[in-house]
N, C-alpha and C positions, 0 to 999 in steps of 0.2 A: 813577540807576535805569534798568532796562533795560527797551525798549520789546516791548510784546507783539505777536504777529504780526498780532491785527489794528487794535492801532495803527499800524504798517506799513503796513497795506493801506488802512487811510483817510488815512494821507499818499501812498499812491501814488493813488487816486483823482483826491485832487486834482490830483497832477501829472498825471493820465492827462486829465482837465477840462482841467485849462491847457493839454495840448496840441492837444486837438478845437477849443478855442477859439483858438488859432494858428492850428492850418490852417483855419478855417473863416474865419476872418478874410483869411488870403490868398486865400480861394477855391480850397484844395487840398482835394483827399483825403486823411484821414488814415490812412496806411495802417500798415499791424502793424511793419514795417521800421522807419518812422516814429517811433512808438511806442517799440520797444525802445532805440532809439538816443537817444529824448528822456528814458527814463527811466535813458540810463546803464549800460546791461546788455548783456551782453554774448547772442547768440544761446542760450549754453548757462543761463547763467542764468535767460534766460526761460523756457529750457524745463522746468528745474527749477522757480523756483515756479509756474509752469502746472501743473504736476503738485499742488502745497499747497493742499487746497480751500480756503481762507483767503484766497489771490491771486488762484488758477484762477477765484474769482467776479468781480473787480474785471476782467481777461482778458476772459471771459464776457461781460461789461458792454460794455468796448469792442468787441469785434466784433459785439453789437447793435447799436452807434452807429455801426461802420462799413456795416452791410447798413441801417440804416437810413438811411443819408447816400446810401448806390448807389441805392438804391430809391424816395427823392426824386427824387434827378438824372432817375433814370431816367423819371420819369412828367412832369416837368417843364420839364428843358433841350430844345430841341429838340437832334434830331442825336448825344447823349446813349447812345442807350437800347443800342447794342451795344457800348461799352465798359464802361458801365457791368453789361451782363449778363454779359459777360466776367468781369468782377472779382469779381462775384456767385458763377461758378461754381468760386471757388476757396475750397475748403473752409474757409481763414482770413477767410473775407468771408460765408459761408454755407453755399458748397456747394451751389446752386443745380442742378439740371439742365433740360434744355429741355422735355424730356418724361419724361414718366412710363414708364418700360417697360411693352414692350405685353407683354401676359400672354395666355395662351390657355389658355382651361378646359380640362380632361379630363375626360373621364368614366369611371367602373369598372364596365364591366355583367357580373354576377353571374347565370349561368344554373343554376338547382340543379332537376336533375334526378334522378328516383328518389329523393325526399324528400319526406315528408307526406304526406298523406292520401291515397289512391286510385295509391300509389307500386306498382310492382311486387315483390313480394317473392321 
C-alpha cells in the first residue's frame, strides 16, 4: 500500500525532531543546510516540497524551532546575541531586521476656491 502525503510528512517530522534533538544535544545549531542534508534531499527537492503545503508546514515548523533556538541563545548566552542576530536576519531563520524603516508622513492640503456658498459667480 502506498503511503499518503501526509503520512510522509509525519515520518519526516519525526526525522526533522530527531535532528533538532542531535544538534541540541551537541550543542549546535540546527540549521536548514543541516536539515536538508539529514533528511537526504537534495537542495532542489527541498525546494519542491517546500512548495507542497502538506511538507511546506512540517518546513514551517522547523524554522520556528530554528528562530526559536537563536532567540534563546540570544537573550541567554552571554556574548551570543550578534551572531545569533545575524542568523536571525536571514530570511530562512526569520528574516529579522534591526529597525523598522523610518516612514515620514505626508500630507495633501486641498485649497478650493470659488466653491460654496458666498463663491463668486
Amino acid at each position: 500500500m502506498r503511503k499518503s502525503k501526509a503520512q510522509k510528512a509525519a515520518e519526516m517530522r519525526v526525522k526533522i525532531d530527531e535532528y533538532f534533538e542531535l544538534r541540541a544535544g551537541e550543542g549546535r545549531f540546527p540549521t536548514e543546510a543541516g536539515l536538508i542534508l539529514a533528511l537526504d534531499l537534495s537542495e532542489e527537492e527541498y525546494d519542491k516540497l517546500y512548495m507542497d503545503a502538506v511538507y511546506k508546514r512540517e518546513f514551517d515548523r522547523a524554522k520556528l524551532a530554528r528562530t526559536d533556538w537563536l532567540e534563546n541563545q540570544m537573550v541567554t548566552e552571554s556574548g551570543r546575541a550578534t551572531g545569533c542576530m545575524n542568523a536571525l536576519k536571514q530570511e530562512k531563520n526569520g528574516g529579522y531586521a534591526d529597525k523598522t524603516p523610518a516612514t515620514r508622513e505626508q500630507k495633501l492640503v486641498i485649497e478650493l476656491r470659488g466653491v460654496g456658498s458666498g463663491a463668486a459667480g
